[in-house]
C-alpha positions as CSV (number, residue, x, y, z in Angstrom):
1,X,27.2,-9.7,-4.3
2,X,26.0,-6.2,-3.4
3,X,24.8,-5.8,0.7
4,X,21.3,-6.9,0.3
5,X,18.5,-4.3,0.8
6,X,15.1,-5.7,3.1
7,X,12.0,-2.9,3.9
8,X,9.9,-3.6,6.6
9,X,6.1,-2.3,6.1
10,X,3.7,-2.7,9.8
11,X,1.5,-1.5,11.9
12,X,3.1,-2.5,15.2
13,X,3.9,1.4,15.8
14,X,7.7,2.9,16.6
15,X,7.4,2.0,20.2
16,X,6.9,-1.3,20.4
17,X,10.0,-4.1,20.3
18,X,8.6,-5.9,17.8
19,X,10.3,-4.0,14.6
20,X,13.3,-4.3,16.6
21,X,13.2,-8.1,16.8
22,X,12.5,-8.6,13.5
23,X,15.8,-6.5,12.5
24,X,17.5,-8.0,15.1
25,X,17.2,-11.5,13.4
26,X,17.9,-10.1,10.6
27,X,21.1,-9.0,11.0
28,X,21.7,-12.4,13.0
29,X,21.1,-14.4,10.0
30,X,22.9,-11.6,7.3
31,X,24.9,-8.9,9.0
32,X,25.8,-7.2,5.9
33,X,21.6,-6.3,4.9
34,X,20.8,-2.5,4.7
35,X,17.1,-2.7,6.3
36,X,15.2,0.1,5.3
37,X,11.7,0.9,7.4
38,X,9.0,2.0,4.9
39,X,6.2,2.6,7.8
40,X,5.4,1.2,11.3
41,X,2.4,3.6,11.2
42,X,0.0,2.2,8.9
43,X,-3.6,1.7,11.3
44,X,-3.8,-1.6,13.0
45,X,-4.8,-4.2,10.7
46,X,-6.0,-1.9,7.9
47,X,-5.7,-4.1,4.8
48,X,-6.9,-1.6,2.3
49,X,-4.9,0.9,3.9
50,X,-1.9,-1.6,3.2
51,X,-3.2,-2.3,-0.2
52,X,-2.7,1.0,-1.4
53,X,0.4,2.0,0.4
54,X,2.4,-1.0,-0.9
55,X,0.3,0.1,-4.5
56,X,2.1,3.4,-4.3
57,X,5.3,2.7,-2.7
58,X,6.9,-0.5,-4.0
59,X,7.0,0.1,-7.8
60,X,9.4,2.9,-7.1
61,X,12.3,1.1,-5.8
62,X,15.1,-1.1,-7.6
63,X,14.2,-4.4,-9.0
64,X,15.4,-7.5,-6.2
65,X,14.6,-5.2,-3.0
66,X,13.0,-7.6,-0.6
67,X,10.0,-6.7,0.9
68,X,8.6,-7.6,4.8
69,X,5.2,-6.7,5.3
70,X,3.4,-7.2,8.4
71,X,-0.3,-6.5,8.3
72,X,-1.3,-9.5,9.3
73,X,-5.1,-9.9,11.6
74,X,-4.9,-13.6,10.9
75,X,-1.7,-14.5,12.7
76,X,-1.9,-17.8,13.7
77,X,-4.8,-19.4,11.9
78,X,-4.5,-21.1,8.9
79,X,-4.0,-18.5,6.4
80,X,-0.6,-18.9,4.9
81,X,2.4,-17.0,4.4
82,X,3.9,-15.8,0.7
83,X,6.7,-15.6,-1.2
84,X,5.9,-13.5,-4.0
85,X,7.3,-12.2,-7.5
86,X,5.5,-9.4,-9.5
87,X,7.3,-6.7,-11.8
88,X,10.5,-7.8,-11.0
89,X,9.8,-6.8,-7.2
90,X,9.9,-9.5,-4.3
91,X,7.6,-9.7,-1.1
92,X,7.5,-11.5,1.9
93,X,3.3,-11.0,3.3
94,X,0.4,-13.1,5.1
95,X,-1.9,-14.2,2.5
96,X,-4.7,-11.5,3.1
97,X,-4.6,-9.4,0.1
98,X,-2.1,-6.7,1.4
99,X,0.1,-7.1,-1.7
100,X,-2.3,-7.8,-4.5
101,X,-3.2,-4.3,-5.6
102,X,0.3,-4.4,-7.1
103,X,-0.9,-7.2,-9.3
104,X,-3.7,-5.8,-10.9
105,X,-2.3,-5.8,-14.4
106,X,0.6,-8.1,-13.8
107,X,0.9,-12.2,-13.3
108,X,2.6,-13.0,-10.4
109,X,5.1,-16.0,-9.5
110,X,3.8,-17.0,-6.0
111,X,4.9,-19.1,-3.7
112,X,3.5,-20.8,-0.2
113,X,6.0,-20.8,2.5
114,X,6.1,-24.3,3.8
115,X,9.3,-25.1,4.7
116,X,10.2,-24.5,8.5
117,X,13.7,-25.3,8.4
118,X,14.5,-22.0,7.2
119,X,11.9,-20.4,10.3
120,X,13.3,-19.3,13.6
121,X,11.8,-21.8,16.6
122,X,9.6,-22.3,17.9
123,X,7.6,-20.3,15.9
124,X,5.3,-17.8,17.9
125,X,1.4,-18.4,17.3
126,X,1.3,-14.3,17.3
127,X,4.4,-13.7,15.5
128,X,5.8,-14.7,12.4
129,X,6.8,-11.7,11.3
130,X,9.8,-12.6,13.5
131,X,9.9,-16.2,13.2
132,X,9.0,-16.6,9.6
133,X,9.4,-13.6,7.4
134,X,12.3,-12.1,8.8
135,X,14.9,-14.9,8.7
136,X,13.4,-15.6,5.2
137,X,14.0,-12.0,4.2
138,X,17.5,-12.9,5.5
139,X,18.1,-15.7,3.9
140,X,16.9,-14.7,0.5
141,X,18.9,-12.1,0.5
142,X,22.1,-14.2,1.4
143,X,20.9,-15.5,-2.3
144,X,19.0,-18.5,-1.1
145,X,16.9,-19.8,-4.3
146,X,13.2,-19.1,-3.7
147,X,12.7,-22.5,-5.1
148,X,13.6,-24.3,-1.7
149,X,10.6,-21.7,0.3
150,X,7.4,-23.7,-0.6
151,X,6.1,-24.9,-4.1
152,X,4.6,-22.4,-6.3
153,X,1.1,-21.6,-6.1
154,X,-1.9,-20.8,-8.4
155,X,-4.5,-19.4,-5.6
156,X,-4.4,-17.0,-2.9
157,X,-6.8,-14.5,-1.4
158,X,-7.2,-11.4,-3.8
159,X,-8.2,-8.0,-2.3
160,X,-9.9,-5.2,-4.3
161,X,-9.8,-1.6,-3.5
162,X,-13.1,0.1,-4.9
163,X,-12.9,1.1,-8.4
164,X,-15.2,4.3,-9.5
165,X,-18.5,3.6,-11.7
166,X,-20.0,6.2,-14.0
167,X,-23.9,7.1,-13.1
168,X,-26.5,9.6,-14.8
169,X,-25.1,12.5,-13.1
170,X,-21.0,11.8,-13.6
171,X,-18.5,9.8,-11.9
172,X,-18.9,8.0,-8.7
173,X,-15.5,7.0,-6.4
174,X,-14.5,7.6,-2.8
175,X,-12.0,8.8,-0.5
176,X,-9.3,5.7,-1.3
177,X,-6.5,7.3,1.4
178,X,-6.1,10.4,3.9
179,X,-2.4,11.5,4.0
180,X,-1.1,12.9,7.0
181,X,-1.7,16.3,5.9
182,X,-5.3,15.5,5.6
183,X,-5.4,15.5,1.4
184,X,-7.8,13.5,0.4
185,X,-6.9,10.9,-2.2
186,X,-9.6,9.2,-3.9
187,X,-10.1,6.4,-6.6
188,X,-11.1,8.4,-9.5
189,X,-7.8,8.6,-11.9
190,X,-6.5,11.1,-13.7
191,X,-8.3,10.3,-17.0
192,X,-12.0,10.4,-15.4
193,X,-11.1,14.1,-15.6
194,X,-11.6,16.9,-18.2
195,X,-8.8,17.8,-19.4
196,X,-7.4,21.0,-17.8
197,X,-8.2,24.2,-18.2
198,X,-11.5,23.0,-18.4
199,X,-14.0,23.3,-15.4
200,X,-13.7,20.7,-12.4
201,X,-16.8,20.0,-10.6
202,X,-16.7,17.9,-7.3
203,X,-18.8,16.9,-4.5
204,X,-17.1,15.3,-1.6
205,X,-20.0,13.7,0.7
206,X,-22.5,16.9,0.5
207,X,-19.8,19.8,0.0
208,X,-19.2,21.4,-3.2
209,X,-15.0,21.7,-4.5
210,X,-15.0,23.7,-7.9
211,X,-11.7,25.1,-7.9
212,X,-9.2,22.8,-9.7
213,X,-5.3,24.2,-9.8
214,X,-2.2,22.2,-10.9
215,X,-0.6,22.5,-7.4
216,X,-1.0,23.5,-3.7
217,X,0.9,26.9,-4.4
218,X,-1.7,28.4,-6.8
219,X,-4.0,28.1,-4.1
220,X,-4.7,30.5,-1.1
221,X,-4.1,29.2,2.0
222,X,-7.4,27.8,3.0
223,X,-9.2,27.5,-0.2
224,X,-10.4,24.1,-0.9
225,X,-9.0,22.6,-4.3
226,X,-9.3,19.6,-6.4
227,X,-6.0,18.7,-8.0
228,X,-4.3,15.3,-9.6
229,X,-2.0,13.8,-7.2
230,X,1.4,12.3,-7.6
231,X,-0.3,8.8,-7.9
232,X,-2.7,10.0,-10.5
233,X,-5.8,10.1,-8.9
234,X,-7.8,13.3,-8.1
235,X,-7.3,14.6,-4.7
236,X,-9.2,17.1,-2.6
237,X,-6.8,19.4,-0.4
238,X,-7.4,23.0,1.4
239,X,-3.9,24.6,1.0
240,X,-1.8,24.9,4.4
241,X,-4.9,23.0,6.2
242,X,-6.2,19.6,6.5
243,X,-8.9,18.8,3.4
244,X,-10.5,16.0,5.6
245,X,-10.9,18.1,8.9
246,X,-12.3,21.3,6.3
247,X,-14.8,18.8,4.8
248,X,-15.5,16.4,7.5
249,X,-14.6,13.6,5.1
250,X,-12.8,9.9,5.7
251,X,-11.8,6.8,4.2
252,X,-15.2,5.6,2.0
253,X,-16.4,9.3,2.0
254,X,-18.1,9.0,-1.3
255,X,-16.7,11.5,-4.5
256,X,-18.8,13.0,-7.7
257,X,-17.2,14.0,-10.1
258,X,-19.7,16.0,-12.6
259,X,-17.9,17.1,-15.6
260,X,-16.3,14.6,-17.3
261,X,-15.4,13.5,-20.7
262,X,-17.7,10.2,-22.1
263,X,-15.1,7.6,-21.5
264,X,-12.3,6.7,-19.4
């Protein structure tokens, strides 16, 4: 059996000890995993932020990766901890929502984890991402059968990023994301847009975009652009600067688009 790969997705930050306890019983449990960090950056307890980062990162790797994610504000309550299945990817996450974006046109296989044998203890009230997920992640990927986690479940909580709406005057969406070049990626896909050459009209908050190019390159440095991003979705960047500083714009800054084709 191949050396089993495990990501680790949080927001404790790279200086804290915590992603280095979480590997560290990792590698206790299965020496031979390749652990792979996707981010320890994402903003403290940002589910939506989660949402669409897992959305945009996860259906890119192999099929049987093992996923650790650790977003998790409601450590130690009652909310429960998941073993999930979709598109042939697996994920270990707190039952909050992070992961469900990924499920929007597919039917999970979702399980409860329940069975503390496999757990590290005592289990910390404020960290299970040690304690729980990671020697899970371990042993699943020592080729435990998921069966012996928890039994599967039919409910769990569901979290929605905003979806655009059309209105009299075009397209309505928001800012969705802000890279860290400041780009601003919204929620309006590629097919709410005409198709190019044609114009592009945008309005992000009150400023006008109207200059739509294919990439950053055909830009000026410092024009403002609207483009279609790698994920799809329009995004509104100034070439060599930062889009959000330019335009004063954030996550939930709300997007017009106001040429458009009748349907999308």
């Amino acid at each position: 059996m191949p050396d089993p790969v495990i990501t680790l997705t949080t927001d404790f930050g790279e200086d804290s000890p915590y992603v280095a306890a979480m590997k560290g019983v990792i590698l206790g449990i299965s020496p031979c995993a390749r652990i792979l960090d996707l981010s320890h950056q994402l903003p403290p307890q940002d589910l939506r932020y989660a949402a669409f980062f897992l959305a945009t990162a996860i259906p890119y790797f192999p099929p049987e990766v093992i996923h650790v994610v650790v977003v998790d504000p409601g450590v130690g309550t009652e909310r429960a901890l998941l073993y999930v299945e979709v598109n042939g990817h697996r994920l270990l996450a707190p039952d909050n929502g992070c992961w469900t974006t990924l499920a929007r046109e597919a039917s999970p296989r979702v399980r409860r984890l329940t069975e503390a044998r496999y757990w590290r203890q005592p289990v910390s009230a404020t960290f299970h991402g040690r304690d729980i997920l990671a020697p899970v992640a371990a042993l699943l990927g020592m080729g435990m059968d998921a069966g012996l986690l928890g039994a599967v479940v039919s409910e769990w909580v569901r979290l929605e990023l905003p979806r655009p709406t059309r209105g009299p005057h075009g397209v309505h969406g928001e800012v969705l994301f802000v890279d860290h070049f400041g780009n601003l990626i919204t929620n309006i896909p590629a097919a709410a847009l005409p198709a190019a050459p044609q114009p592009l009209h945008v309005k992000v908050g009150e400023r006008e975009v109207s200059q739509r190019v294919r990439c950053y390159g055909e830009a000026q440095p410092g024009d403002v652009v609207a483009l279609v991003s790698s994920a799809r979705l329009l995004e509104i960047a100034v070439n060599q600067g930062s889009a959000a500083r330019h335009l004063h714009a954030q996550v939930g800054t709300p997007v017009v688009v106001t040429s458009t084709p009748e349907k999308f």
